[in-house]
C-alpha positions in Angstrom: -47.0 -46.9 103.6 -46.4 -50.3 105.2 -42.7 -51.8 105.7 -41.7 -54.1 103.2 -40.7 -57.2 105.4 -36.9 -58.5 104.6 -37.7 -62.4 103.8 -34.6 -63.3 102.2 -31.8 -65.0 104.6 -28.5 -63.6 105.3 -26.1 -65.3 105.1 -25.2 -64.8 109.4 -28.2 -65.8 110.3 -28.4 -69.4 108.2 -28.0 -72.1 110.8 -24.1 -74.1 110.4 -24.9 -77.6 109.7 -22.3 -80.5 108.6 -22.8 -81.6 105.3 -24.9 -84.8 105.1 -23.9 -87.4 102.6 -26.9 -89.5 100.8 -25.5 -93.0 100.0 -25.9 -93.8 96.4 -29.0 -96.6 95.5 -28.3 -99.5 97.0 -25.8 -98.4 99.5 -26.5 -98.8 103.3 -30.5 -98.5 102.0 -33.7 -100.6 102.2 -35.1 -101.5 99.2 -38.6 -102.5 99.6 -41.3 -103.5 97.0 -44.5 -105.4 97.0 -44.0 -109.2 97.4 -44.6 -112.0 95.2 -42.8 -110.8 92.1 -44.2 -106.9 92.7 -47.7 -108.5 92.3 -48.9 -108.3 96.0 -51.5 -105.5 96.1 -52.8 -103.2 99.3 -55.5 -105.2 101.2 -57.6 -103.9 103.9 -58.4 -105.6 107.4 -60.4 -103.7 109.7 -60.1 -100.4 108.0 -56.4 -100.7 107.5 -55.2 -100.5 103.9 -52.1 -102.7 105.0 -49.4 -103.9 102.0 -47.1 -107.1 102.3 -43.5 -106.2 101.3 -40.5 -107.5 100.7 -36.9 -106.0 100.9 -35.2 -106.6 98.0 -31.5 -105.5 99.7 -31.9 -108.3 102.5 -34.8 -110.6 102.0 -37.0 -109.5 104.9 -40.6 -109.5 104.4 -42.9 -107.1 106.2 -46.7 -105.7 106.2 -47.0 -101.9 105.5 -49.2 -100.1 106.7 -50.5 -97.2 103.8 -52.1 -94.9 105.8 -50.0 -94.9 108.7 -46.7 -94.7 106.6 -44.8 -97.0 108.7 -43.6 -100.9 109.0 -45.6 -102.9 111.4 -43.4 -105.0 113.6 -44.8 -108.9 113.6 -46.7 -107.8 116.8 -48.5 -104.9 115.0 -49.8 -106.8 112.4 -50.8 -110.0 114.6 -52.7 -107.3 116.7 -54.6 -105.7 113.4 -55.4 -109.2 112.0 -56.9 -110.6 114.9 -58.5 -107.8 116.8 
């Protein structure tokens, strides 16, 4: 009859980490939505779905790219949109 394997962890063998502390909304976090009002929708250049955003916490605007996950810094994007 085969071994039933123990998959439940004891409490020894649980790694110690400190406690982490998530700031409530708006506290010490970006808070980015589509531009113009919320209106500004994905757009695609050269086969990237890219999406101009804006942060509502500190009034940057940046282009984010959806497939990628990530911000594009300035030079990113100027390198996308011309090639």
């Amino acid at each position: 009859m085969p071994r039933r394997l123990d998959l439940e962890p004891r409490e020894h063998e649980l790694p110690l980490l400190p406690p982490v502390r998530i700031p409530p909304r708006g506290e010490n976090r970006d808070d980015w939505v589509a531009a113009c009002g919320g209106t500004e929708e994905p757009f695609t250049v050269r086969g990237r779905r890219l999406h101009y955003m804006w942060n509502r916490r500190n009034g940057d605007h940046a282009y984010y790219d959806c497939d990628r996950d990530i911000f594009l810094t300035p030079e990113e994007y100027m390198e996308i949109i011309n090639g």
